[in-house]
N, C-alpha and C positions, 0 to 999 in steps of 0.2 A: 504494500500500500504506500501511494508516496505522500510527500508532506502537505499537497494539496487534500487531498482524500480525508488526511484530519482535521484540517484546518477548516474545511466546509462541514464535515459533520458537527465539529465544535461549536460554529456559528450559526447553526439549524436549530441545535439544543439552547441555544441563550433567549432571554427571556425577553418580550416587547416592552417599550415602554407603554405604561398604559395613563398619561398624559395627554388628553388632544393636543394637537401643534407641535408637539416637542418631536424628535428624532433620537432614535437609538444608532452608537457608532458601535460596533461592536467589533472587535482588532488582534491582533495575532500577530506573533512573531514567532519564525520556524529558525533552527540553526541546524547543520548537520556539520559535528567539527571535521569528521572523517574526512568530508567532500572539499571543505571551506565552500561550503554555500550556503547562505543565509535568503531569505523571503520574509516579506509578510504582503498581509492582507487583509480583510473586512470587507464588513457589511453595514448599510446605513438602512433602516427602516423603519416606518411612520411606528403610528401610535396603534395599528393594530397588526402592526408585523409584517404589511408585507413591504417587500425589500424596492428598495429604490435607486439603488448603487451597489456594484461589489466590486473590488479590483485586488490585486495581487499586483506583486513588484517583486524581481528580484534586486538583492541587496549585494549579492556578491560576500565578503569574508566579513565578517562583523561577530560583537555577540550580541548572546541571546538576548540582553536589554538594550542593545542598540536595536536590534529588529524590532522588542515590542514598540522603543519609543518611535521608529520610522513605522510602526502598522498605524500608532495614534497620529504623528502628523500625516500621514498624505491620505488618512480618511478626513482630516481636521478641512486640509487645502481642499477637497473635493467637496465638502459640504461648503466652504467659503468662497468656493466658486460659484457655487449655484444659490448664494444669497439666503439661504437658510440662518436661521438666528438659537432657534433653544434647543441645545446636543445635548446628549445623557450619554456620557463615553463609556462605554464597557470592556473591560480589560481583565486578564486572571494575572497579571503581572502588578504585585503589590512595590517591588523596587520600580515600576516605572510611573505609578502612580508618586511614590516619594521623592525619586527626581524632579517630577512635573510641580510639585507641592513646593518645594525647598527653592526651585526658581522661580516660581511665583510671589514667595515672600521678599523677593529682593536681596535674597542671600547670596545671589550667582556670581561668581567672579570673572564669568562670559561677558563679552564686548555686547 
């Protein structure tokens, strides 16, 4: 089974947001060190599930929290291209939620 085959089973099973208007991201990031190939991907869908976007990207050599944080941005950039406003980001990746967190408090030492 390849990394794709989990990566959409996992985002079949995630849960709708159930807010009118809002949008569910819901994100992945795959690593296989063996290969040095890294992927993510996701899914964006309304408030009763069904899907509105999905993409995949590969990432080439990375780790596994640089994938999940590029599965969160380039679902982020694709909703903010299509002018959508209230995301409910959904991710099993709890380090990339506290990167996300830690640079939002203005703790970041990034340019």
């Amino acid at each position: 089974m390849s990394l794709w085959d989990y990566r959409v089973a996992y985002l079949e099973e995630s849960e709708p947001v159930h807010f009118p208007s809002w949008l569910s991201l819901s994100t992945n990031g795959s690593v296989r060190f063996d290969e040095g190939f890294a992927a993510d991907g996701g899914c964006v869908r309304d408030h009763n599930g069904e899907w509105i976007i999905r993409f995949a990207k590969y990432l080439g050599n990375c780790t596994a929290l640089e994938a999940e944080i590029w599965g969160i941005l380039d679902g982020l950039n694709l909703i903010l291209d299509r002018h959508f406003e209230k995301i409910l980001i959904q991710t099993d990746s709890i380090e990339a939620i506290n990167v996300i967190l830690k640079d939002s408090s203005g703790n970041s030492n990034s340019a």
